[in-house]
C-alpha positions as CSV (number, residue, x, y, z in Angstrom):
1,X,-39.6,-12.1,32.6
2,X,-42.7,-12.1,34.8
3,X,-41.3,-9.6,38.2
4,X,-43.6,-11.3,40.1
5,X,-42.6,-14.9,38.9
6,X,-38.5,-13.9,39.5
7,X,-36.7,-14.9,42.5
8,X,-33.3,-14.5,43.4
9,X,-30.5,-16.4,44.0
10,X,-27.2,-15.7,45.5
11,X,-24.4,-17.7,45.1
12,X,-20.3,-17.4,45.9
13,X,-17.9,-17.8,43.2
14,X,-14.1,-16.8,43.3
15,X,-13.7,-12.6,42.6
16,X,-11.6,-13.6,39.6
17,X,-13.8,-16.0,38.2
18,X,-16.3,-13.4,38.0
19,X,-14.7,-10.6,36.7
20,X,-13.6,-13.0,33.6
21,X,-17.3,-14.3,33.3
22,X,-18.8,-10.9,33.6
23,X,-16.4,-9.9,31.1
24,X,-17.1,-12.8,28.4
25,X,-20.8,-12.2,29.0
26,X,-20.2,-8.4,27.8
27,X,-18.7,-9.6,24.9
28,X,-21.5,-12.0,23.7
29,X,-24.1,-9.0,25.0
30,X,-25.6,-10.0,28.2
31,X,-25.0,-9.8,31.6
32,X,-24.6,-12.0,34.4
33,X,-28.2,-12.8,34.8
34,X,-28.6,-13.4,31.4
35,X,-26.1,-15.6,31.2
36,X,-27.4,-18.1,34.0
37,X,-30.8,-17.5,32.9
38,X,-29.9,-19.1,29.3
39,X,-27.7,-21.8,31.3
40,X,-30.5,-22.9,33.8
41,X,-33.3,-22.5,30.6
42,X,-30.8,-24.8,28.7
43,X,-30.1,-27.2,31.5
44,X,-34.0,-28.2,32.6
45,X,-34.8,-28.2,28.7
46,X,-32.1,-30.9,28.0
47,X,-32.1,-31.9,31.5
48,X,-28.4,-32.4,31.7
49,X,-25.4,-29.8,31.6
50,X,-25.7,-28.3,28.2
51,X,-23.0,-27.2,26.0
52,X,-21.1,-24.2,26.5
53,X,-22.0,-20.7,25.2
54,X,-18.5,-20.1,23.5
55,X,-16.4,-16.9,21.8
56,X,-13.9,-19.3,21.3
57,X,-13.0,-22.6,19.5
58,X,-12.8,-25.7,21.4
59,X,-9.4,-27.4,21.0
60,X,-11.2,-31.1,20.6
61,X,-11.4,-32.3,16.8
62,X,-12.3,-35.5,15.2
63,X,-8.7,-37.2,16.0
64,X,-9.2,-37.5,19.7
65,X,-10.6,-40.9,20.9
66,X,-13.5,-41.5,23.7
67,X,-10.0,-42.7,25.7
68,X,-8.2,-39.3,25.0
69,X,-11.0,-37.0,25.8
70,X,-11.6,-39.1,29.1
71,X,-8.1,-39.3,30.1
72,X,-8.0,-35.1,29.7
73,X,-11.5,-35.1,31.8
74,X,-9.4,-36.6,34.4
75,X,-6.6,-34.8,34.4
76,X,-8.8,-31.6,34.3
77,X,-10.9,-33.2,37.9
78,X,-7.4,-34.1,39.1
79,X,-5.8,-30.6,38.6
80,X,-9.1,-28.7,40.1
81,X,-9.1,-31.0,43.4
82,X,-5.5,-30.2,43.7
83,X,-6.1,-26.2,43.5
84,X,-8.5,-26.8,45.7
85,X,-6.7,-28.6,48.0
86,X,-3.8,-26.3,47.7
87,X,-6.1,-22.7,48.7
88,X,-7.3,-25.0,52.0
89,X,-11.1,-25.5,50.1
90,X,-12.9,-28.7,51.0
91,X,-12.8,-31.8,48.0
92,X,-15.8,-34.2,47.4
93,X,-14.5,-37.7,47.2
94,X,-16.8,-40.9,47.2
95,X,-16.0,-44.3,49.4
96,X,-16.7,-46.9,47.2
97,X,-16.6,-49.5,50.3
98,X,-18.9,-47.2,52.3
99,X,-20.9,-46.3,49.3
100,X,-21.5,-42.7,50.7
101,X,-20.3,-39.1,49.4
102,X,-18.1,-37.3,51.5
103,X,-15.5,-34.4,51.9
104,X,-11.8,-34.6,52.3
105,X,-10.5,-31.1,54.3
106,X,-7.4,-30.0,53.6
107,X,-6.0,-31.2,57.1
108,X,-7.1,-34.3,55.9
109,X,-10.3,-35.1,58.5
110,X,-12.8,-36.2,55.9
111,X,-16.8,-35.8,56.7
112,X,-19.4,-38.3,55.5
113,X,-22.4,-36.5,53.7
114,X,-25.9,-37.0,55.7
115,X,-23.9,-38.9,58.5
């Protein structure tokens, strides 16, 4: 990389969450930086989220159906809101009637995006 080209970013993530990330990215012989480098690199090239960089073997095979996988995509966005709910952390919901973004607190106010 070109030191005059970098930049840098900061960004919060959970103490936990980083430990285990900084940890994985060890093991596959990079650090942090690396690690997001790759994902942004990988992200604009395909523009979309690419697939994970993985030391381990994904538990989908060829017998789960397009219904199974979405189901467990739900449950997964279901169980996340619910943590997040549960350590007092804001949850982005969508009004379909209102047709407008907006977060649910955990004492339940809810605040439209770009009122």
């Amino acid at each position: 990389m070109d030191i005059q080209t970098d930049v840098r970013v900061t960004f919060r993530v959970e103490k936990d969450l980083k430990e285990r990330a900084e940890n994985l990215f060890d093991r596959l012989g990079m650090n942090m930086s690396t690690a997001l480098n790759i994902f942004l690199r990988k992200a604009v090239d395909e523009e979309a989220i690419p697939f994970p960089i993985s030391v381990k073997n994904t538990f989908l095979d060829a017998n789960y159906t397009a219904a199974d996988i979405t189901d467990m995509f739900a449950a997964a966005v279901r169980n996340e809101m619910a943590e997040k709910r549960r350590k007092g952390f804001p949850v982005a919901r969508y009004d379909e009637a209102e047709k407008r973004a907006y977060l649910e607190f955990a004492d339940g106010t809810v605040e439209y995006v770009n009122s």
